[in-house]
N, C-alpha and C positions, 0 to 999 in steps of 0.2 A: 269175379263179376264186377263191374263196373255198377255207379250209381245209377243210372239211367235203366240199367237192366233192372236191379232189383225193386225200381220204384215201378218200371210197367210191371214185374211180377206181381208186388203189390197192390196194386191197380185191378190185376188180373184176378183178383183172391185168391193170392198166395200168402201166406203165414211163414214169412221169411224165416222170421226169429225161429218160432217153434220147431221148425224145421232143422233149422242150423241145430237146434241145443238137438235135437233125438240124435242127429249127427256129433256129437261132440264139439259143435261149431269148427268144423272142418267144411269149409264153403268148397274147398276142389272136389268134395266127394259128391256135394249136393250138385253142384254143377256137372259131376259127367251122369249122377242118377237122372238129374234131368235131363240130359243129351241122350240117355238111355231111353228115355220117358218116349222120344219121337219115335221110337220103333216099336214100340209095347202096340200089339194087334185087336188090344180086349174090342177101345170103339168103335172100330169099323166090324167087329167079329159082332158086337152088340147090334149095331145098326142094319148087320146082313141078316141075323136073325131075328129080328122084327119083322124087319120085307119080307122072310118066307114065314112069318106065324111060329117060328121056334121057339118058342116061348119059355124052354127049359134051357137052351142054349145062349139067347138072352140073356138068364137070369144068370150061368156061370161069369159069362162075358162083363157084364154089368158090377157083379159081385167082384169081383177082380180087378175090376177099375177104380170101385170106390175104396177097396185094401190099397191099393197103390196111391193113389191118390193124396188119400190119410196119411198113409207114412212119409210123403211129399211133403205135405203142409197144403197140396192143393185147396182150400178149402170149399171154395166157392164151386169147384168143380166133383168136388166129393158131396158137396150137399144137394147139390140138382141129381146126382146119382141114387143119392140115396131115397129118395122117389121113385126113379125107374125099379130101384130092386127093391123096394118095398110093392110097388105093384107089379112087380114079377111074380114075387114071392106069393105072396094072396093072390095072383090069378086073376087079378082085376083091370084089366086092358084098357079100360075108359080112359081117354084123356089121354094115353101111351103117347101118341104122337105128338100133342102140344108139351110132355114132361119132356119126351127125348129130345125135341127141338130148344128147350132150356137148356138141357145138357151141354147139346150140341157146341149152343154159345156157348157156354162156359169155357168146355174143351176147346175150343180153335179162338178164343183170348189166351188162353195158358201158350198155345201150340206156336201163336206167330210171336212172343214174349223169346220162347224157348228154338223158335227160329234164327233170332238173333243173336242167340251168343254161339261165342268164337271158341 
């Protein structure tokens, strides 16, 4: 990955470093986990089951997104998550839609970041 990549990852709140070391600073594996990252179905699987009330399928959806995430180094995108499944979790809907609209950002900064590499 080039400099300009990791500094919008950066940008994006991504935890370059940390990320590299869980990987043994092997950048080709972070890089194709992250090319992997664009097919991963949890947030749209999250945001279908908001719009129909599934509120237990949500919560696997959501719950899944912030493990991955984590293990990314996503940061900024795992911690707007960890809202949505903390109010999964307790059953507490209030405010759902302005949390998952934070999420949202956060995932599609990561998404156009991981659009551009090659």
């Amino acid at each position: 990955m080039n400099q300009e990549i990791k500094e919008a990852l950066a940008a994006a709140g991504v935890n370059l470093e940390e990320a590299l070391n869980r990987l043994m600073n092997n950048e080709m594996l972070f890089k194709r986990l992250l090319l992997k990252f664009k097919d991963d179905k949890n947030f749209a699987g999250l945001e279908q089951a908001v719009s129909e009330q599934s509120y237990e399928d949500a919560f696997h959806c959501a719950h899944t997104l912030k493990g991955v995430a984590g293990n990314l180094g996503l940061e900024k995108l795992m911690n707007a998550d960890v809202v949505v499944v903390e109010k999964l979790r307790s059953e507490n809907y209030e405010g759902l839609e302005a949390d998952l609209a934070n999420l949202r950002e956060a995932y599609n900064q990561v998404m156009d970041v991981i659009q551009r590499i090659e």
